[in-house]
N, C-alpha and C positions, 0 to 999 in steps of 0.2 A: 529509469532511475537505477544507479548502479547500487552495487550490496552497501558500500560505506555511506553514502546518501542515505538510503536507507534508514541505516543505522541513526545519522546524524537525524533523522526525520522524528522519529520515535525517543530522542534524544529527553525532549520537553516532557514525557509521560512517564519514561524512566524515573528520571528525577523527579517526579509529583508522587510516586510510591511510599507509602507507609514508611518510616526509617525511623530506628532509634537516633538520636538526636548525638554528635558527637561531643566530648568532653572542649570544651573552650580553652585550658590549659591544662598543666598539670594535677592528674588523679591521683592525690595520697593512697600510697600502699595500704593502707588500711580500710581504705574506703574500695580500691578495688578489689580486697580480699574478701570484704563484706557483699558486695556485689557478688563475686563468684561462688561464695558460700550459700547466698541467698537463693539463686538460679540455680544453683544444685536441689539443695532442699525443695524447690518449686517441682524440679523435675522429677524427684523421686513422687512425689504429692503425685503429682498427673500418673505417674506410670501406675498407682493403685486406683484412680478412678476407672471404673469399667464404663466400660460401652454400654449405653441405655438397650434394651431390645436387640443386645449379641445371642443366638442360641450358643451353649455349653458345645452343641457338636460341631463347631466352626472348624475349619482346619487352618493350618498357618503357615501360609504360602511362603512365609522367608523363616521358615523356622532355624534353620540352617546357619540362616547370616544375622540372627538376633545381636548378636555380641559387637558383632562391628556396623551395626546399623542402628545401634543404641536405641533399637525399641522395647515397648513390650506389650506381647499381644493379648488381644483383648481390654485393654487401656487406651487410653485418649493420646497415647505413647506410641500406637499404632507400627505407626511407620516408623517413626524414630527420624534419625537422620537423610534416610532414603532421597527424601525428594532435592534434598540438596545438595547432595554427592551427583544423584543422575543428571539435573542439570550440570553441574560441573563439566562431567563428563562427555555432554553432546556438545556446549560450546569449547570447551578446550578441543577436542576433535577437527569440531570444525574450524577452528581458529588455526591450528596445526596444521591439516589440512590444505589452510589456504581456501575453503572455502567460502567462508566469513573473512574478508580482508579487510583486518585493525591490528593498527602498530600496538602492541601491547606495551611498550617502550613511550610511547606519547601518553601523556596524564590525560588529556581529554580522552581518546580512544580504550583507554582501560578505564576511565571511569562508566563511559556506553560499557563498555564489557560487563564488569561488574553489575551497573543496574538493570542490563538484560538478563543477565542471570538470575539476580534477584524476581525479576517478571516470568522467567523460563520456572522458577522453584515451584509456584502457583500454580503453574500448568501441571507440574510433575505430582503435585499432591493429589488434581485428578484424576490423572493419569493412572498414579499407583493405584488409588483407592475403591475406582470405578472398576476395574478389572476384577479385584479381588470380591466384589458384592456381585456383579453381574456371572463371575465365573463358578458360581456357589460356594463360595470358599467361608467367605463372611457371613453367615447366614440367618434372617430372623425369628426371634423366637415367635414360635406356632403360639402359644400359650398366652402371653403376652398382648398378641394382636384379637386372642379371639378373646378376654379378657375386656378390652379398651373398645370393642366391637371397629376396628378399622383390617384394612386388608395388609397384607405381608408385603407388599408393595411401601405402604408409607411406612412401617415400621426399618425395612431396607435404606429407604429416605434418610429416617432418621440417624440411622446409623454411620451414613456415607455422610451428613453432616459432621457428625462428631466427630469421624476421621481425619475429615481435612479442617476442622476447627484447631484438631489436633497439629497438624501438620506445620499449619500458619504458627502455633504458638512456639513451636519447637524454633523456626526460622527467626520469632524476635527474640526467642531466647539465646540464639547464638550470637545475635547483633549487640544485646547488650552484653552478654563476656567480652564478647570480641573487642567493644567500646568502652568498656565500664569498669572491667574485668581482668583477670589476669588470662593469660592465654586465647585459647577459643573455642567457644559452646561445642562446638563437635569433637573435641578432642575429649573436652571434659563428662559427656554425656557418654564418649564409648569408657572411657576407665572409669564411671560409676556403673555400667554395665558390666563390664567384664570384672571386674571388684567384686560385684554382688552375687556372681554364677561362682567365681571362684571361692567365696566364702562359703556359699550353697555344697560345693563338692569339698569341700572340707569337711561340716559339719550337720550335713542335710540326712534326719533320722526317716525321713519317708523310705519306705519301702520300693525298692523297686526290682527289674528284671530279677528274676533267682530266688527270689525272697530276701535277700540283702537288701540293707540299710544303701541310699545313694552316695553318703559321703563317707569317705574315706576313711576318717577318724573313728565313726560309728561301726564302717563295715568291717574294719577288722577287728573291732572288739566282738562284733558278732561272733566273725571267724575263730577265734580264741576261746572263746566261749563255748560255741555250738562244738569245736577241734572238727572242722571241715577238712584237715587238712595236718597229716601226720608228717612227722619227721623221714618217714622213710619213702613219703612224695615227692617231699620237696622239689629233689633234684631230677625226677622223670619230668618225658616231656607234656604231659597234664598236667602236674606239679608247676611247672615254671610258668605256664599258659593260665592257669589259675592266681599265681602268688602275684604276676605282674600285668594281665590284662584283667581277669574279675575281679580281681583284688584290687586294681588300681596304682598301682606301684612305679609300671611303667609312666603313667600319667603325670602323678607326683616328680618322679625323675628329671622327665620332659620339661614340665614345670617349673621345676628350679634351674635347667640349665640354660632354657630359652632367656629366661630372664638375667642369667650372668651371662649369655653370650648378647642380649642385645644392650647390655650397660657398658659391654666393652667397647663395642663397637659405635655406640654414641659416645663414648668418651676420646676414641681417635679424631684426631682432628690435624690439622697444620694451622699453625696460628700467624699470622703477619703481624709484624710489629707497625706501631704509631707512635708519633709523636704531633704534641700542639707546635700550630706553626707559630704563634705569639705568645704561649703562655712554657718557658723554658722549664724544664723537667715533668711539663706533665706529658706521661706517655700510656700506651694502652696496648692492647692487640683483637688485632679481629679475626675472631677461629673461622677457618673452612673444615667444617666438619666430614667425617668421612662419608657416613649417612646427610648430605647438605640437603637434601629437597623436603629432609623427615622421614616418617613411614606412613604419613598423610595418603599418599598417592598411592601406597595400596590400598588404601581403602576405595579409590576409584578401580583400581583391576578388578579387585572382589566384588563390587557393584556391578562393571559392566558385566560380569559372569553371572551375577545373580538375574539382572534381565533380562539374556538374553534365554537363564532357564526359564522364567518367568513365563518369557512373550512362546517360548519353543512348546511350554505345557499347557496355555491356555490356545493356540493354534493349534497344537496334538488333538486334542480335548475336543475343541470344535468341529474337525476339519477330518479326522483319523477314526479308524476302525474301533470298536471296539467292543472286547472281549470280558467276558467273566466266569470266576469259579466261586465254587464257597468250601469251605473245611470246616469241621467240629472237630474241638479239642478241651477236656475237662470244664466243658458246660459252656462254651464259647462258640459264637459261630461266627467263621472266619470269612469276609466275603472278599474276592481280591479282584481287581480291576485293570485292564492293560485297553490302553490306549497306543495305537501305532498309525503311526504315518512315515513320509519319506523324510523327515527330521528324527525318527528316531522311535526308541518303546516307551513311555513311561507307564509305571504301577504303582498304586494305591491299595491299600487295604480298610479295610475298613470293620470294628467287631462289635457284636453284638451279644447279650445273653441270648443262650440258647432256650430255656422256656419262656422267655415273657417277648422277646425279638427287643428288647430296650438297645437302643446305640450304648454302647460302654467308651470308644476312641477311634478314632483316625487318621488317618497319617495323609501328607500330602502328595501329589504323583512326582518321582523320584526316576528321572533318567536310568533304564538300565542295558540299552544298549543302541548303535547308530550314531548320529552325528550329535545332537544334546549330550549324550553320555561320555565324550571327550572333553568336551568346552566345560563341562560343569567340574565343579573345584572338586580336589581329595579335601575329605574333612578330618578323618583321622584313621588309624591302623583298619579300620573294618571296611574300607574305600581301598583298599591293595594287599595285605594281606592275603593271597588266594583264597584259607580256609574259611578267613572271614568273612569274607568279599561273600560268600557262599549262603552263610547264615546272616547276615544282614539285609541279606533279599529274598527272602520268604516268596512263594506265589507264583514262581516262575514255570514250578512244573505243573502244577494246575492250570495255568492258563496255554499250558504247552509251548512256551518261551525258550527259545535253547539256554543253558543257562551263562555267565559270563565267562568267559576262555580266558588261559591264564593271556598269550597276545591282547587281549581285549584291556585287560587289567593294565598292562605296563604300557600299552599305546596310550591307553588313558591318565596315566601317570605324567609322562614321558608326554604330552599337551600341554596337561598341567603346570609343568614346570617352566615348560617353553610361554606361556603366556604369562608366565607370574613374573617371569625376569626381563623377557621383552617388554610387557607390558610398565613393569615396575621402571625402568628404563625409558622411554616415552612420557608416560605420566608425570613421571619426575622431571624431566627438562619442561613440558608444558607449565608444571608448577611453579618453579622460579625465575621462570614470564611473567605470571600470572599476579604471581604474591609480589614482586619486585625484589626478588633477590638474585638478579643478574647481574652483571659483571657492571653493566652501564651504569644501573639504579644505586646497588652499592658505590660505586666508583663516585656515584653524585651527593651520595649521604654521609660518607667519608668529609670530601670537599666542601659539600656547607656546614657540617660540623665545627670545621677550624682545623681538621686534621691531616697529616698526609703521612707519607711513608719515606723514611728517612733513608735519606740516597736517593729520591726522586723527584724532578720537578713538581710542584706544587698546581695539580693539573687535573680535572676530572678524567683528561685524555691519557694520561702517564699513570694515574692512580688504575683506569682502567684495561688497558695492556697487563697490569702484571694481575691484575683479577681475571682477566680473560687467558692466564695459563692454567690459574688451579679451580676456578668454578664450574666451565663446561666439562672437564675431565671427571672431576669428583662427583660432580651430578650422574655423569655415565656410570660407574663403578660405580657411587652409591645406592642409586638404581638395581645396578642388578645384583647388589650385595643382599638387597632388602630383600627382593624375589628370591633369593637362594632361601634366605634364612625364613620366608615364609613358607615356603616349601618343605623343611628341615620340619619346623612348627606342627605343620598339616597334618604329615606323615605320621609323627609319634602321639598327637592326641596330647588334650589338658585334662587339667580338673576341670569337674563342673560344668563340662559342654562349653567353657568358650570357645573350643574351639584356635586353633597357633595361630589363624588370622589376627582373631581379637585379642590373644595373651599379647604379641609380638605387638600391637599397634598399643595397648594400654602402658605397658614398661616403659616402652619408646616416651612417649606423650608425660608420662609420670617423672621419668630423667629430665623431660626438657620443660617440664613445670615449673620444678624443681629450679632448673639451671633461671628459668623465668625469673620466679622467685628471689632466687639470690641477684638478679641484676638488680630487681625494681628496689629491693635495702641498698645495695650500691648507691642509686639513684638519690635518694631519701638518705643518704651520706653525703655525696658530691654530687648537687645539683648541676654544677655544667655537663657533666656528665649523661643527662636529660636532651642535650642539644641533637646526642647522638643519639640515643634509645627512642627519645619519644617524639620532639618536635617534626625529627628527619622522620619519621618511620610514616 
């Protein structure tokens, strides 16, 4: 049996999968703002339920990539979007590839696509969730189980359910935005993530590193207050290293320019004009945006990075040496942990009170040098930086690690950058395959609309020639416009830990909401207008 047989084989079970149920005709704007309002609200609800039988000392293997994974951990939020970006990701590959052979262009064959994917999601919510319990990371409470008198085994059970309980519900909550809604569940699930860290670094009075307030608003009233910081600082270089990296300043800066540099750049476009071929004076235009594929598809770069740290620290972990030291420091005892194998070092820390031995926190094992420590993302200024690079990896010379070389730093940089725009680049053309917004698809939604392009036979094959000049180009260039500017993001650091992955993908998403939005009042103005947006789509 060849791969498409295959596929057509498993065709019947696809289709028998759980589905939100599609809208019969036209969904009043009102009704799918109430839909997407309501799936918000839903999702914020689940991200405060905790996990039944989580211990407090769990650590959190994607802490990292919370913001564009639209989780949250310790919540039935878990995963977030994870399992179904990583499907994404292994069938578009394969499908790119040429390993998986389906016309992505034929509506039965993307429809197989599609509902495999939907079946690959199921696998992925295993996948993620079973690693993270079996590799200690999720781990159950002692207390708890000896309480209920069962073993840490079923309490681990119980937990691994709730994860991918979690996981499924996240999946039909995108199906109904997607369906019901305005836009789609995963876009709207990272920009109420990255929205809610960004308010956090605003106005978050907790206490943190230094004794500073975490949010930016609080911590320089602190600064003012306490006078941490004289006029005749300022301008040394402590002074400037304090006013815009502990101070947060640089971040805020970052912050605001990320966001006018990516409203710019979603607002370039090339627009083609239309006109109706029967209805005289009604005319239109279809924008090819500069960014045309979104900044959707990095969020697949960013994922494939995150598993391939994943799969690198839990093989380290298993499979690798390992080493330990411990440190005392103002009543703390420091214990630090290096795992090394021939993918590379990773370290751990992990802290304790010093007289009672109570866990106080611990961090996840963090690539710091070898082949993982390239492939994994810069998150911000303390990822290259040299000096920072330096103090953001504690543990090395205890564990007698050499520590990271400045080449080490910019080879790792200088990876970084090369996958985010390669990748960004790929991903992107796989994407408008996928989604249907190819030269073909468009050129066929154009043409059953009633529309065509004025000066040209009235043709899906003429409509699609002059789409096949500006779509493949733009996709390329938009591609690695996006990788540029994710990398721009990375470098300088946000507020509030999102992180320039997740600021760059929430603006983005939040502009083309927006731009949503104002079509569907269109629509809900001049119904024909529906023929094109909604019947065709």
């Amino acid at each position: 049996m060849n791969q498409q047989s295959f596929f057509y084989a498993i065709e019947p079970f696809v289709r028998r999968l759980p589905a939100v149920e599609r809208p019969a005709g036209h969904v009043h704007f009102k009704r799918k703002l109430g839909w997407t309002v309501g799936i918000l609200l839903l999702y914020f609800v689940l991200s405060n339920i905790p996990l039944f039988g989580l211990s407090k000392h769990s650590i959190d293997l994607f802490g990292y990539y919370r913001a564009f994974f639209a989780g949250s951990f310790g919540s039935l939020m878990l995963l977030g979007i994870g399992p179904i970006v990583t499907a994404s990701i292994v069938l578009q590959l394969l499908v790119g590839a040429e390993i998986i052979k389906l016309n992505l262009r034929d509506p039965r064959d993307q429809a197989i696509f599609q509902g495999t994917q939907k079946a690959l999601v199921f696998v992925m919510i295993v996948v993620e969730a079973l690693p993270q319990i079996t590799g200690g990371y999720l781990l159950p409470d002692q207390a708890l189980a000896t309480s209920l008198g069962v073993s840490l085994s079923i309490i681990s059970l119980i937990i691994f359910l709730q994860v991918c309980l979690g996981g499924v519900l996240i999946l039909y909550m995108d199906e109904v935005v997607s369906k019901w809604g305005i836009g789609s569940g995963v876009g709207l699930f990272i920009v109420a993530g990255v929205s809610q860290q960004l308010v956090t670094g605003l106005f978050n009075w907790a206490t943190g590193d230094g004794g500073l307030p975490i949010g930016i608003v609080p911590k320089w009233i602190s600064i003012i207050r306490l006078g941490l910081i004289g006029l005749d600082e300022i301008f040394t270089a402590e002074g400037l290293k304090f006013i815009f990296v502990t101070g947060g300043l640089l971040a805020l800066i970052s912050t605001v320019g990320i966001i006018l540099l990516v409203v710019l750049v979603e607002s370039t476009r090339i627009e083609i004009p239309l006109a109706h071929s029967r209805v005289r004076g009604a005319r239109g235009r279809f924008p090819v945006k500069l960014v045309y594929a979104s900044v959707l598809p990095m969020i697949l770069v960013r994922a494939l990075q995150a598993n391939i740290e994943m799969l690198g620290a839990l093989l380290t972990a298993k499979l690798g040496t390992v080493t330990t030291a411990e440190t005392t420091a103002e009543g703390v005892r420091i214990v630090y942990t290096g795992y090394q194998s021939w993918l590379g070092t990773f370290l751990s820390s992990a802290k304790f009170d010093a007289a009672t031995g109570a866990p106080i926190s611990a961090t996840s094992p963090q690539p710091v040098s070898g082949l993982m420590y390239y492939l994994s993302p810069i998150h911000g200024p303390s990822d290259w930086i040299p000096s920072m690079v330096s103090q953001s990896t504690p543990g090395l010379v205890e564990l007698g690690i050499n520590p990271i070389a400045g080449w080490q730093i910019w080879l790792h940089l200088l990876t970084d950058t090369a996958f985010l725009i390669i990748g960004g680049i790929i991903f992107a053309i796989f994407w408008i395959e996928t989604t249907g917004m190819g030269a073909k698809s468009i050129a066929a939604k154009i043409h059953a609309s009633g529309l065509q392009i004025p000066g040209y036979r009235r043709s899906p094959v003429s409509i699609e020639r002059l789409m096949e000049r500006y779509i493949p180009k733009v996709t390329v260039i938009g591609g690695a416009i996006i990788g540029l500017l994710t990398v721009i993001a990375s470098l300088l650091g946000t507020l509030g830990g999102a992180g320039g992955t997740g600021l760059l993908l929430a603006v983005s998403i939040m502009y083309r909401l927006y731009e949503q939005i104002a079509s569907e009042q269109i629509q809900e103005m001049y119904p024909m207008m529906q023929r094109i947006f909604g019947e065709s789509a």
